[in-house]
N, CA, C and O atoms as a Tripos MOL2 file, in Angstrom:
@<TRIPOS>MOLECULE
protein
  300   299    75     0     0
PROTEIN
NO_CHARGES

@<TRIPOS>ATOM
      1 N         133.2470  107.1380  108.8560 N.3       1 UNK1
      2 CA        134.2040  106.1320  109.2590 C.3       1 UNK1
      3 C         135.1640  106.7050  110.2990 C.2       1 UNK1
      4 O         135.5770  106.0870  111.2800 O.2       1 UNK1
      5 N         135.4610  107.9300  109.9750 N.am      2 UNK2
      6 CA        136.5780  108.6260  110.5040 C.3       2 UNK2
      7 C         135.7730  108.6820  112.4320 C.2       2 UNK2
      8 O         136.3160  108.0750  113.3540 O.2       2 UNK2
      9 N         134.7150  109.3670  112.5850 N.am      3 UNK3
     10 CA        134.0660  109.4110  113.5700 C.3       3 UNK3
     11 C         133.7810  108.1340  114.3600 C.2       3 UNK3
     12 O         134.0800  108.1540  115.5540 O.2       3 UNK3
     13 N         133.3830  107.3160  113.9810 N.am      4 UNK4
     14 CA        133.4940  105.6650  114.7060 C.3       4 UNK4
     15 C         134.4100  104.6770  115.1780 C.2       4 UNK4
     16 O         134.3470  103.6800  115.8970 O.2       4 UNK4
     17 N         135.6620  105.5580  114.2480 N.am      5 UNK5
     18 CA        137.1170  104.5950  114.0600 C.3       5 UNK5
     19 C         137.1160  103.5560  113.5540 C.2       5 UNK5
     20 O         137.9110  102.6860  113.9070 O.2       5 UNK5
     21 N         136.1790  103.3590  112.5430 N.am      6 UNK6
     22 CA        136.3950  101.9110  111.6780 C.3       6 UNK6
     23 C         137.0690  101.8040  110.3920 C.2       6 UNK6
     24 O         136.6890  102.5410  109.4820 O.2       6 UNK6
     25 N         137.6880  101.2680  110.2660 N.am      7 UNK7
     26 CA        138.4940  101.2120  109.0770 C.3       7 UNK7
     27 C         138.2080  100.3820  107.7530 C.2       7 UNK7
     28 O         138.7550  100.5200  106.6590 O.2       7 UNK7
     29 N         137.0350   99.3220  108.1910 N.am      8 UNK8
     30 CA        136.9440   98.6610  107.2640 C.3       8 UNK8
     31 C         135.3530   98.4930  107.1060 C.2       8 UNK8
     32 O         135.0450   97.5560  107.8420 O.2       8 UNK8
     33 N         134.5440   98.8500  106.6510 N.am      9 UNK9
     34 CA        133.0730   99.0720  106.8180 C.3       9 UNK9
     35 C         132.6580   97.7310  105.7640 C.2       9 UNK9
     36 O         133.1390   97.8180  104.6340 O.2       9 UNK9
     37 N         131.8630   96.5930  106.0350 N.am     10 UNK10
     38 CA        130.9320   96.0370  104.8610 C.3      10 UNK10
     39 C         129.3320   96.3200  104.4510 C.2      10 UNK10
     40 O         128.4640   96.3500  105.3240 O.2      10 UNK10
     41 N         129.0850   96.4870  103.2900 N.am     11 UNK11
     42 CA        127.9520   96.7120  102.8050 C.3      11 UNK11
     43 C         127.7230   96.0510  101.8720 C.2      11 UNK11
     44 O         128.4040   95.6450  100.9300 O.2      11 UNK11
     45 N         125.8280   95.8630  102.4240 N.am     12 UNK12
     46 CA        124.8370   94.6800  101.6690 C.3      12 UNK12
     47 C         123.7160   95.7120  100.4760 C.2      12 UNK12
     48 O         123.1930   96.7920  100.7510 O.2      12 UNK12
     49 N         123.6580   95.2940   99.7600 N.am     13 UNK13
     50 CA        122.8750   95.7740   98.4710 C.3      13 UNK13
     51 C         123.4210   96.8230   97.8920 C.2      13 UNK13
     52 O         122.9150   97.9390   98.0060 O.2      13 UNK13
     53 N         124.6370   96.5750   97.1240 N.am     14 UNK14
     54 CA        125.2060   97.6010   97.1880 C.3      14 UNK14
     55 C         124.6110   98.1770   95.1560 C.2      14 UNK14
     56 O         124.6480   99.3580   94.8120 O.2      14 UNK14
     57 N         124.1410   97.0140   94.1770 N.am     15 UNK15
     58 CA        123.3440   96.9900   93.1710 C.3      15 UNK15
     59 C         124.2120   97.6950   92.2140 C.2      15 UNK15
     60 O         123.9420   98.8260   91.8100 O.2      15 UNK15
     61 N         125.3650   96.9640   91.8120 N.am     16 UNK16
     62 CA        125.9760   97.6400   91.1230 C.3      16 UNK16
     63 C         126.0830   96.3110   89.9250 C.2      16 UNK16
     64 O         125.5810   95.2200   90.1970 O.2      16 UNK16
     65 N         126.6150   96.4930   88.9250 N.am     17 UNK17
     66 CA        126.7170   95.1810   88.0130 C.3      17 UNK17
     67 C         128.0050   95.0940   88.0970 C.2      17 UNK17
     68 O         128.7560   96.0310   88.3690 O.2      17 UNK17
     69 N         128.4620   93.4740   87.7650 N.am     18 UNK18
     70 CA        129.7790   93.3560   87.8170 C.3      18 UNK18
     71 C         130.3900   93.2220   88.9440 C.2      18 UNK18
     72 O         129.7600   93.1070   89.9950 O.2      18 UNK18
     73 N         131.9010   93.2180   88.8780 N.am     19 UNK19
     74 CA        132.8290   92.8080   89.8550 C.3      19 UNK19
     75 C         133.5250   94.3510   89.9940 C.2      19 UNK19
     76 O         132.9570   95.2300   89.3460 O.2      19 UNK19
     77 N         134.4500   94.6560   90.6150 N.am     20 UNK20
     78 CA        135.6870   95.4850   90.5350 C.3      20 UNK20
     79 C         136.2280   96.6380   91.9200 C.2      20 UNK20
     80 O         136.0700   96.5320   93.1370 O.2      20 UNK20
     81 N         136.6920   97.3770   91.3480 N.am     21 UNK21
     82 CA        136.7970   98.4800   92.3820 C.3      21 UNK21
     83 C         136.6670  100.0120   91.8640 C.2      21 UNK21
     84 O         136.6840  100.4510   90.7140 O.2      21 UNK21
     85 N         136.5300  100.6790   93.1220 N.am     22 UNK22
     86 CA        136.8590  102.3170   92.4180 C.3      22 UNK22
     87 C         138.1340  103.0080   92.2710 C.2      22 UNK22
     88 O         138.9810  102.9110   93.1590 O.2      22 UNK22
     89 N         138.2840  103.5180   91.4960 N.am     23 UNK23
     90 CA        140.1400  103.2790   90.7430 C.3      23 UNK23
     91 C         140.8970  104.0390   92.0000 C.2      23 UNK23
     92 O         142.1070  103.9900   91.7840 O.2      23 UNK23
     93 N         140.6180  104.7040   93.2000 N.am     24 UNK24
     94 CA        141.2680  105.3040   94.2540 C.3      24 UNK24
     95 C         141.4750  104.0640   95.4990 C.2      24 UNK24
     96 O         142.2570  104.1700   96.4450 O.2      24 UNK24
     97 N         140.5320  102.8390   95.2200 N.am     25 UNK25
     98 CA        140.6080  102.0620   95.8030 C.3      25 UNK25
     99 C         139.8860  101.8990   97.3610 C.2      25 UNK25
    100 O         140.1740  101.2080   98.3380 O.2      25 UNK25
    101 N         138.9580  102.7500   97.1190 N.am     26 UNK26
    102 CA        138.2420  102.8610   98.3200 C.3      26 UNK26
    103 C         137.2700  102.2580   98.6590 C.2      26 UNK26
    104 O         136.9260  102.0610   99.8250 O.2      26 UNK26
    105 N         136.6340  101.8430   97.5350 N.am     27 UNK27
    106 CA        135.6290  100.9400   97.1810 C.3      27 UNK27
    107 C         135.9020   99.6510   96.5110 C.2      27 UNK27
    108 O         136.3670   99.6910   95.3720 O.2      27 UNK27
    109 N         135.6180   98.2590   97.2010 N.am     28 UNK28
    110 CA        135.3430   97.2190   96.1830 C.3      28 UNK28
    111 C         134.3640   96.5860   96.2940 C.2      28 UNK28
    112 O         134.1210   96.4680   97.4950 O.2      28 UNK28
    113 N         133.3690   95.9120   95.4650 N.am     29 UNK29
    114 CA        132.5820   95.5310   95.0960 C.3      29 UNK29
    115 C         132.2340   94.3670   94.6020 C.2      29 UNK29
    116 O         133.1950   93.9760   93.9410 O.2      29 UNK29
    117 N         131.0100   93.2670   94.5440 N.am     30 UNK30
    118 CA        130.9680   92.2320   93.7740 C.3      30 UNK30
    119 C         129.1980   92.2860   93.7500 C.2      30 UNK30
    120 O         128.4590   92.5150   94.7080 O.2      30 UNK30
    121 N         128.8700   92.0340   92.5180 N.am     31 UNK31
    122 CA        127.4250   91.9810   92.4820 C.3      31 UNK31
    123 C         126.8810   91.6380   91.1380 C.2      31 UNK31
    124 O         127.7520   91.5920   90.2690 O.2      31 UNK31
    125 N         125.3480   91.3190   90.6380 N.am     32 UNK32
    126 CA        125.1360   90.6900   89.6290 C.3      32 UNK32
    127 C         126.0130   91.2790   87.8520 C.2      32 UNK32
    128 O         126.3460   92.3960   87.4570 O.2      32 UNK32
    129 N         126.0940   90.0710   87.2920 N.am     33 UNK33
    130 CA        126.7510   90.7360   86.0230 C.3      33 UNK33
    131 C         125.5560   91.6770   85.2250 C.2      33 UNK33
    132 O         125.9520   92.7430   84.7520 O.2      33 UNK33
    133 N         124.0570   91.3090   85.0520 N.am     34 UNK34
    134 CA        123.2570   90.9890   83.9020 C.3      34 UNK34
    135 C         122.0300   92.2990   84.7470 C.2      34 UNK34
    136 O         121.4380   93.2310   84.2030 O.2      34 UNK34
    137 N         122.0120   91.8800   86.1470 N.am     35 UNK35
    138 CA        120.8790   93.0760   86.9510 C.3      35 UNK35
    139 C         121.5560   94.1610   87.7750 C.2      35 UNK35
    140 O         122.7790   94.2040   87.9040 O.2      35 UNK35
    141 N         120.6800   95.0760   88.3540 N.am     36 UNK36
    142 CA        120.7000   95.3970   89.2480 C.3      36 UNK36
    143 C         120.2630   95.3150   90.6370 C.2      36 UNK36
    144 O         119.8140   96.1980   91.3680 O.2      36 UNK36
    145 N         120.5130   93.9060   90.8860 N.am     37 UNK37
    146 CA        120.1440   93.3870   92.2590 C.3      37 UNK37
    147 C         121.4800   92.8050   93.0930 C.2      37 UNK37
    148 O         122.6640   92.7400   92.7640 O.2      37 UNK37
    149 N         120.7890   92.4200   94.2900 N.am     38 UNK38
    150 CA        121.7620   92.0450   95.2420 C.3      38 UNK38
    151 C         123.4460   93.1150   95.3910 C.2      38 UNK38
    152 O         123.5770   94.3350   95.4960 O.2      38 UNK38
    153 N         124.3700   92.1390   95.3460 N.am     39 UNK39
    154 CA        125.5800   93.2160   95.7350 C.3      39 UNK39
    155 C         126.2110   92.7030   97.3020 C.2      39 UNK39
    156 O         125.6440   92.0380   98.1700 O.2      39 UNK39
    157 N         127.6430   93.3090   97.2830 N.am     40 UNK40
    158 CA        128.2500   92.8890   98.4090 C.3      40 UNK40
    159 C         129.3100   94.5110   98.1350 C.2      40 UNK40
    160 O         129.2260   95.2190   97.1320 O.2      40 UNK40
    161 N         129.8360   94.6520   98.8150 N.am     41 UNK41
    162 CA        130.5210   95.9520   99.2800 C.3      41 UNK41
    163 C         131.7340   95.9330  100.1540 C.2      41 UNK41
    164 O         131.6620   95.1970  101.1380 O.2      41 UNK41
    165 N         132.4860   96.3950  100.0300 N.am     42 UNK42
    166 CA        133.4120   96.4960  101.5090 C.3      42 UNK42
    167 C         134.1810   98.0900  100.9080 C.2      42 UNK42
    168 O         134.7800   98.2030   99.8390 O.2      42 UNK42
    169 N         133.9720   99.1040  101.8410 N.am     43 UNK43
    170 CA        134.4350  100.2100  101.9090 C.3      43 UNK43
    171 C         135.4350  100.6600  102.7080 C.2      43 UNK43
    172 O         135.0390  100.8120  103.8630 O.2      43 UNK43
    173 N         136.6050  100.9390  102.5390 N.am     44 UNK44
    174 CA        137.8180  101.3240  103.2130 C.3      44 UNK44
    175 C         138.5090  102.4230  103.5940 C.2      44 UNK44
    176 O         138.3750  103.2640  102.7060 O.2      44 UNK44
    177 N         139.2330  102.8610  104.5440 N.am     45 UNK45
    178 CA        139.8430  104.0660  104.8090 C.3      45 UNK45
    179 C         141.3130  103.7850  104.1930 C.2      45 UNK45
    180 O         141.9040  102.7930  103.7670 O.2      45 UNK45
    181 N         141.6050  105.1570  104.3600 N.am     46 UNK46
    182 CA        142.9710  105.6490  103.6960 C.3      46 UNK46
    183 C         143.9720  104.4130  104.3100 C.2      46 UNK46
    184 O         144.5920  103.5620  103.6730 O.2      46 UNK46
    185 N         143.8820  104.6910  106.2190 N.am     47 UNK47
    186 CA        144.7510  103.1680  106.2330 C.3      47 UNK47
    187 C         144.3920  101.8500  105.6300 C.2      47 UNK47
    188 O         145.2100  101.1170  105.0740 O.2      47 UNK47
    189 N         143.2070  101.6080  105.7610 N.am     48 UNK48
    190 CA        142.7730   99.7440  105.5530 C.3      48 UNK48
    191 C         143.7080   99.1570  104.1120 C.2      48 UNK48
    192 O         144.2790   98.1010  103.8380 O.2      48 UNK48
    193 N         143.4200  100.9540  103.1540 N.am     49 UNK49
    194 CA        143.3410  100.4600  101.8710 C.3      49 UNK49
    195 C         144.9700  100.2710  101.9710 C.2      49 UNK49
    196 O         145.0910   99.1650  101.4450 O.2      49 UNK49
    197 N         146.0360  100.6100  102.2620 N.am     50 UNK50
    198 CA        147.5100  100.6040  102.2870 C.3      50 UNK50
    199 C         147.4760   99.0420  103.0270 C.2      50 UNK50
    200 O         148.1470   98.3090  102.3000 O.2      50 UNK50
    201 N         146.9750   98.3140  104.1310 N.am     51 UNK51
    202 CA        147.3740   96.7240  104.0330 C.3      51 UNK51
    203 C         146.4130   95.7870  103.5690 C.2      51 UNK51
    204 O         146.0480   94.8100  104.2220 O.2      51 UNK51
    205 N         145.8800   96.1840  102.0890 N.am     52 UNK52
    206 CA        144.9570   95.4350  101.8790 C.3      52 UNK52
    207 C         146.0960   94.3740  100.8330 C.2      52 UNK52
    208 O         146.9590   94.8620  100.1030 O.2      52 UNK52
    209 N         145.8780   93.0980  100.9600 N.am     53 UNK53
    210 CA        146.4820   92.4570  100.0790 C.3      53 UNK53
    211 C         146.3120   92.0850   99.3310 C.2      53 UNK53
    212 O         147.1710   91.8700   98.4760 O.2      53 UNK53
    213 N         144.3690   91.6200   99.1610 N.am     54 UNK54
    214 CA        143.6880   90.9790   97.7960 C.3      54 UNK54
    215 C         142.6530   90.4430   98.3010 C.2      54 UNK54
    216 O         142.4950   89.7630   99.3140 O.2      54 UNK54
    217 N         141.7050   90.9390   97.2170 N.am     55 UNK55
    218 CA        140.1110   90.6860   97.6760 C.3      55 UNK55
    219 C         139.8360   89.4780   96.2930 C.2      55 UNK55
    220 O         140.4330   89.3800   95.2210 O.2      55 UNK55
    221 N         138.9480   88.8520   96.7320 N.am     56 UNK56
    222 CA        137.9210   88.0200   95.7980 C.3      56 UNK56
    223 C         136.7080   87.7350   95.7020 C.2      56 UNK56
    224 O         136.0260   87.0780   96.4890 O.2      56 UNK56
    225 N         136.3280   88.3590   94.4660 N.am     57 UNK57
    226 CA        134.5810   88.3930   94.4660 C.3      57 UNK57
    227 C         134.2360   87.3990   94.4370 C.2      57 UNK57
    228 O         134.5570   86.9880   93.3220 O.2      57 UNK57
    229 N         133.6790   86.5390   95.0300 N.am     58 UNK58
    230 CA        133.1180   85.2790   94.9020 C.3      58 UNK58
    231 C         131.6660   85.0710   94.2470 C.2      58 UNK58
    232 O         131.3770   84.3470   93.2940 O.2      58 UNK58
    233 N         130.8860   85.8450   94.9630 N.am     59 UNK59
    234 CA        129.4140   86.1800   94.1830 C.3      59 UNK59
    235 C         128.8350   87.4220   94.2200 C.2      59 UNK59
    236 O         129.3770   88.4570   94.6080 O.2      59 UNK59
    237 N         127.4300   87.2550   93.6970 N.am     60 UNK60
    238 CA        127.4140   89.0270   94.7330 C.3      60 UNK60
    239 C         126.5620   89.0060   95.5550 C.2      60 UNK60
    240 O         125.6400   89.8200   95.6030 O.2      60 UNK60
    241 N         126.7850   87.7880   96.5700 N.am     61 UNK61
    242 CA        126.4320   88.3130   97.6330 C.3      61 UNK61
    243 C         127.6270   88.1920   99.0950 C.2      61 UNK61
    244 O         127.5450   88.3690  100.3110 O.2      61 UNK61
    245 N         128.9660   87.6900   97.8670 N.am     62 UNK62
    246 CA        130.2250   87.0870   99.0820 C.3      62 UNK62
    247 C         131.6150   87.7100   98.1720 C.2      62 UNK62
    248 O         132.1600   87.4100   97.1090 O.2      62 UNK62
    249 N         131.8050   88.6230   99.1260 N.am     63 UNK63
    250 CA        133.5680   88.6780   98.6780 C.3      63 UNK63
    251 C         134.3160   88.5910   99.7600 C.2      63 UNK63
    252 O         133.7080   88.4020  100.8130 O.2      63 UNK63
    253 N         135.8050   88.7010   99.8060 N.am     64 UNK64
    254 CA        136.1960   88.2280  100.6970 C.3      64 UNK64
    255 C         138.0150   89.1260  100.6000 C.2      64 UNK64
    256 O         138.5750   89.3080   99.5190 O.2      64 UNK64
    257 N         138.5580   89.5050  101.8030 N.am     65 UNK65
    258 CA        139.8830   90.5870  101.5040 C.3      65 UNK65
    259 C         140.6470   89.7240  102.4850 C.2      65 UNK65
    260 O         140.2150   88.9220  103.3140 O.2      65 UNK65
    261 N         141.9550   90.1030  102.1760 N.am     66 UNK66
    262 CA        142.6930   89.4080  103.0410 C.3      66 UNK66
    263 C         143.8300   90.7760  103.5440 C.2      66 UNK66
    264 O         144.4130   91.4470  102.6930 O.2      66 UNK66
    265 N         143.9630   90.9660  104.7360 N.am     67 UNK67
    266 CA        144.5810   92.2740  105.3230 C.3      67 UNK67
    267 C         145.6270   91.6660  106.2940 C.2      67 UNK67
    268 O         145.4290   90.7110  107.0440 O.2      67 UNK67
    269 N         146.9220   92.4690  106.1380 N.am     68 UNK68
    270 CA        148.3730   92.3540  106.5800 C.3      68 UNK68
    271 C         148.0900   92.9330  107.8620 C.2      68 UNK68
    272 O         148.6150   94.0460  107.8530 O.2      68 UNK68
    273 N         147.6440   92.7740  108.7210 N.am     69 UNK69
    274 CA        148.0280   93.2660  110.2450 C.3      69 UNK69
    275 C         149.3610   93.4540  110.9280 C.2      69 UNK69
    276 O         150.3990   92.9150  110.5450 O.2      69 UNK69
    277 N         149.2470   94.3170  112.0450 N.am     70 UNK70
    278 CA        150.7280   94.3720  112.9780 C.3      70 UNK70
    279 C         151.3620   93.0400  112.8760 C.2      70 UNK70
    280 O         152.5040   92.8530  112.4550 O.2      70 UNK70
    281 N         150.4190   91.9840  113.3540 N.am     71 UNK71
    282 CA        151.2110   90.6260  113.7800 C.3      71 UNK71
    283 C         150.7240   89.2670  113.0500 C.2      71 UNK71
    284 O         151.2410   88.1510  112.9880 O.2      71 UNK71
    285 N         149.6030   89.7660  112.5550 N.am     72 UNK72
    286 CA        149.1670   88.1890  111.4690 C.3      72 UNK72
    287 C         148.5340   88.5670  110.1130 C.2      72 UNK72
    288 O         148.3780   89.7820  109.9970 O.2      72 UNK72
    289 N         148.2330   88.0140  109.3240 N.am     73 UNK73
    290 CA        147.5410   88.4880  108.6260 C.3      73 UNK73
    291 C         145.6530   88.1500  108.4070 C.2      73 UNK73
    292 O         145.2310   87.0130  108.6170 O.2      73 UNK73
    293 N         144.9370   89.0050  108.0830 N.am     74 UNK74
    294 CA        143.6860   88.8290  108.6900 C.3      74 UNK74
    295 C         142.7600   88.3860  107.4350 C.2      74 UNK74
    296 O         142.9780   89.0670  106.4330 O.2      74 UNK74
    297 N         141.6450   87.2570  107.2680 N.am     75 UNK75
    298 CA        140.5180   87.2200  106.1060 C.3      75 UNK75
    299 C         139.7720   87.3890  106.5830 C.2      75 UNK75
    300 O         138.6780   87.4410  106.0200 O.2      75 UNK75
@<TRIPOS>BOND
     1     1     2 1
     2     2     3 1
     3     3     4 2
     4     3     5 am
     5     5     6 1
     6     6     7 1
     7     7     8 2
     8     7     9 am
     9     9    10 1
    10    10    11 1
    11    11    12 2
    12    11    13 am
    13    13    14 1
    14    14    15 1
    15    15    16 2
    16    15    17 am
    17    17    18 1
    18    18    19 1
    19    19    20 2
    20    19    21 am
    21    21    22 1
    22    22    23 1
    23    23    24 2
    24    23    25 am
    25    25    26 1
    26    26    27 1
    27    27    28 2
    28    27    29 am
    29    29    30 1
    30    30    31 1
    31    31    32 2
    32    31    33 am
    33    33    34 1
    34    34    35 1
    35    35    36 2
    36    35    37 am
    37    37    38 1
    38    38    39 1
    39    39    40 2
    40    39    41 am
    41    41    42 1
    42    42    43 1
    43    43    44 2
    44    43    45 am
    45    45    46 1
    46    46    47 1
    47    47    48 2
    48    47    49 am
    49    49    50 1
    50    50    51 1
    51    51    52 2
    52    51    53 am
    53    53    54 1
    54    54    55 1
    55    55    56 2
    56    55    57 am
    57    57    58 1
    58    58    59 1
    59    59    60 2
    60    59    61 am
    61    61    62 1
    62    62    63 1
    63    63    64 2
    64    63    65 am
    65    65    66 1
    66    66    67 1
    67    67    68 2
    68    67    69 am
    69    69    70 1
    70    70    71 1
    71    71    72 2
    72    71    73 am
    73    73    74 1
    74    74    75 1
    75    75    76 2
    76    75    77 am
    77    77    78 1
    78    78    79 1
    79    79    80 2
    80    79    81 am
    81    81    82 1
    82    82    83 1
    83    83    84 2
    84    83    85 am
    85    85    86 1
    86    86    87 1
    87    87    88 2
    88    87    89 am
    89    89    90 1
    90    90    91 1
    91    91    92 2
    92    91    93 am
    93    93    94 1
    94    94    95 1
    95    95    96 2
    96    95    97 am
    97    97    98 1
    98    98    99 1
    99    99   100 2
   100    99   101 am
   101   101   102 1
   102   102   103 1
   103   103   104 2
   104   103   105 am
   105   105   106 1
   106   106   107 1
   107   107   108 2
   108   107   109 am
   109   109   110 1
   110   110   111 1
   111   111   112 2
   112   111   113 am
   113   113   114 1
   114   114   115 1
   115   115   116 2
   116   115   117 am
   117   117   118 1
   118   118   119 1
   119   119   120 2
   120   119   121 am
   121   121   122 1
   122   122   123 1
   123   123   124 2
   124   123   125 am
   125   125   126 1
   126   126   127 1
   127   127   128 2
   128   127   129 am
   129   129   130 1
   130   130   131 1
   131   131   132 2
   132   131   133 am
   133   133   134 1
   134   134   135 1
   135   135   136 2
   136   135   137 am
   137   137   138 1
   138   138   139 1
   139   139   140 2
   140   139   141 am
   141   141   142 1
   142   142   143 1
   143   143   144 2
   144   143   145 am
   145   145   146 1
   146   146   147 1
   147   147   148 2
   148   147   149 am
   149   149   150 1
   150   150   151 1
   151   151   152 2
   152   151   153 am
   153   153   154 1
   154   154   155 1
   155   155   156 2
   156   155   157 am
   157   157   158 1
   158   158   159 1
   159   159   160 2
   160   159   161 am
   161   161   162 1
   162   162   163 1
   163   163   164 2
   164   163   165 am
   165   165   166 1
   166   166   167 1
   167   167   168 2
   168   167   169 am
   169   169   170 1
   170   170   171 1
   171   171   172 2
   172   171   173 am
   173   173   174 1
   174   174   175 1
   175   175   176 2
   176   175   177 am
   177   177   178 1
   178   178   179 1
   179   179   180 2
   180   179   181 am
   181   181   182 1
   182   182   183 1
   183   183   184 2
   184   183   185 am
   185   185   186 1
   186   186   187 1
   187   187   188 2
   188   187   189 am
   189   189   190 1
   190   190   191 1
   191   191   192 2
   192   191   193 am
   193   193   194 1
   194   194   195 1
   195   195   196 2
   196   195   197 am
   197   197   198 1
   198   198   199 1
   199   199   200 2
   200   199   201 am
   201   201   202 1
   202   202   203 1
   203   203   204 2
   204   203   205 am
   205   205   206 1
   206   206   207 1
   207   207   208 2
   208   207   209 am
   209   209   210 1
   210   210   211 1
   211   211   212 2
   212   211   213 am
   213   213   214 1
   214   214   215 1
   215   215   216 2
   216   215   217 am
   217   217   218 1
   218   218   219 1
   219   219   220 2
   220   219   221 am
   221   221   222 1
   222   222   223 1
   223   223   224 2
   224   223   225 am
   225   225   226 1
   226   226   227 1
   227   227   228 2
   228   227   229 am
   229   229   230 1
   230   230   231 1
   231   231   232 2
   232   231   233 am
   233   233   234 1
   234   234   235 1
   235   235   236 2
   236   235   237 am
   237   237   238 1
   238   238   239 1
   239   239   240 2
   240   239   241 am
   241   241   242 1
   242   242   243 1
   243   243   244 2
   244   243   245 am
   245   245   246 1
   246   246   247 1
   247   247   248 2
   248   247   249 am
   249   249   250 1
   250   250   251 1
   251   251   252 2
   252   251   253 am
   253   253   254 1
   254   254   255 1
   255   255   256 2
   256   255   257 am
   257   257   258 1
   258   258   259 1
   259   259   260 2
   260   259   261 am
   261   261   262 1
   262   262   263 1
   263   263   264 2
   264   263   265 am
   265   265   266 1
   266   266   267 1
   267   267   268 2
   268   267   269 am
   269   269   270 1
   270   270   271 1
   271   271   272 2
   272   271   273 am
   273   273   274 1
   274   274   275 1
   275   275   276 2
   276   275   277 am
   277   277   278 1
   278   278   279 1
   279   279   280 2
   280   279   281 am
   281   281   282 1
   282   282   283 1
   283   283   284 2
   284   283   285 am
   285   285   286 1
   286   286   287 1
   287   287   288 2
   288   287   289 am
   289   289   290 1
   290   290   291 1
   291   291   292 2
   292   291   293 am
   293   293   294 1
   294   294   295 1
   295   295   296 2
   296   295   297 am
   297   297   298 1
   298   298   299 1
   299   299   300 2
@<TRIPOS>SUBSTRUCTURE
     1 UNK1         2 RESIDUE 1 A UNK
     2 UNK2         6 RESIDUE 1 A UNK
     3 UNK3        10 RESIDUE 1 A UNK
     4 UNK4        14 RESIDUE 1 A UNK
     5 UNK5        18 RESIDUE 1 A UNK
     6 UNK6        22 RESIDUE 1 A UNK
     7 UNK7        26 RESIDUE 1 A UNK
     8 UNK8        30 RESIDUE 1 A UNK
     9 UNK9        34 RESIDUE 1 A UNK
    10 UNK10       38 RESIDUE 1 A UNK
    11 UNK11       42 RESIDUE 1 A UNK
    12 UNK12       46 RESIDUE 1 A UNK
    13 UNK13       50 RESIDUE 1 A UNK
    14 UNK14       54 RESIDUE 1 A UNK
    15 UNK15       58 RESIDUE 1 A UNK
    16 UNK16       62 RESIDUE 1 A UNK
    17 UNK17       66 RESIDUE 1 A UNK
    18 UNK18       70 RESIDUE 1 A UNK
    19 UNK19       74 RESIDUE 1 A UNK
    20 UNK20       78 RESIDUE 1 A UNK
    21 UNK21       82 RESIDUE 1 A UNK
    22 UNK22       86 RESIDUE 1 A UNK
    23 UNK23       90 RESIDUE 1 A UNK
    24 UNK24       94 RESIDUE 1 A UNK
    25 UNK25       98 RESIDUE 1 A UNK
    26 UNK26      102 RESIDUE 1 A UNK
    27 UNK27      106 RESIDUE 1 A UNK
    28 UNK28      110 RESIDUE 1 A UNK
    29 UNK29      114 RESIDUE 1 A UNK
    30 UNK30      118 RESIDUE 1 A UNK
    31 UNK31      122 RESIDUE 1 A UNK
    32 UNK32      126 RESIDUE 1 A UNK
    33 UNK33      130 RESIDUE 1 A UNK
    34 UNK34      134 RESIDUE 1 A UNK
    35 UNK35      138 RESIDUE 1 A UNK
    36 UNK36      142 RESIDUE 1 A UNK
    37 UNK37      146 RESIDUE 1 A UNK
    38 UNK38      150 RESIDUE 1 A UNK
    39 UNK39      154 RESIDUE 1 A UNK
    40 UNK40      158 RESIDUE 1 A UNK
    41 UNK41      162 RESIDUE 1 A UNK
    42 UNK42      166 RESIDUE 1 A UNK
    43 UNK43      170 RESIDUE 1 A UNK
    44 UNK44      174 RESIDUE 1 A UNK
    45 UNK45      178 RESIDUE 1 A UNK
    46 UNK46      182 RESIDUE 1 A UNK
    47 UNK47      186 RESIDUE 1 A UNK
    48 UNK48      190 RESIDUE 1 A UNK
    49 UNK49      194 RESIDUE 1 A UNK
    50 UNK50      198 RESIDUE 1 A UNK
    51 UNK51      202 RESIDUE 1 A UNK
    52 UNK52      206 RESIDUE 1 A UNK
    53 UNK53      210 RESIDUE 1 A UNK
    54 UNK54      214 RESIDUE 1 A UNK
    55 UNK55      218 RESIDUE 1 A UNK
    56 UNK56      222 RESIDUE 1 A UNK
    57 UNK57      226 RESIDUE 1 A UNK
    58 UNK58      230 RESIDUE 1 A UNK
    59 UNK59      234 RESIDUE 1 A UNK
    60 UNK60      238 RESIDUE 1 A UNK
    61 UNK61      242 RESIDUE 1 A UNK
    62 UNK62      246 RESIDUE 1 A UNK
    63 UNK63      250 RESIDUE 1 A UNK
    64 UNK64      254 RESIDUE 1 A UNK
    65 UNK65      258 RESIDUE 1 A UNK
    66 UNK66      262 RESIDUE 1 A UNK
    67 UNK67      266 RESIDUE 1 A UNK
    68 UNK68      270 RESIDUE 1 A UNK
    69 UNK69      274 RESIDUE 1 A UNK
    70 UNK70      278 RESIDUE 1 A UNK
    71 UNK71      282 RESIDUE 1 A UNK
    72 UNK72      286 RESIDUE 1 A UNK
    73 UNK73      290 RESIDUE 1 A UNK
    74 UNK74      294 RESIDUE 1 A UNK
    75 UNK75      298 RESIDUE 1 A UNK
């Protein structure tokens, strides 16, 4: 991430069960409750994760974050 300059990376199949995040917050996630299929992802840097305001798993193949920018705020 650091090398590309992206701050906010999304990823597809990510095959995890359940909803949630990784407790450092670098990772959040949405994907089947019951399998290990499908999945949705969004992976963050040290900045992204400081204006993140609130994500919602919708399915697992759709979540969705909403981020505080310089001048607006971004979904």
């Amino acid at each position: 991430m650091k090398r590309f300059r992206f701050n906010v990376i999304g990823i597809s199949e990510v095959r995890w069960r359940g909803k949630g995040e990784i407790s450092g917050g670098d990772l959040i996630w949405s994907g089947e409750d019951s399998t290990h299929n499908r999945g949705a992802g969004m992976l963050r840097s040290a900045r992204a994760k400081h204006t993140l305001i609130g994500y919602n798993p919708i399915s697992s193949r759709v979540i969705t974050a909403r981020f505080h920018t310089a001048t607006f705020k971004l979904t």
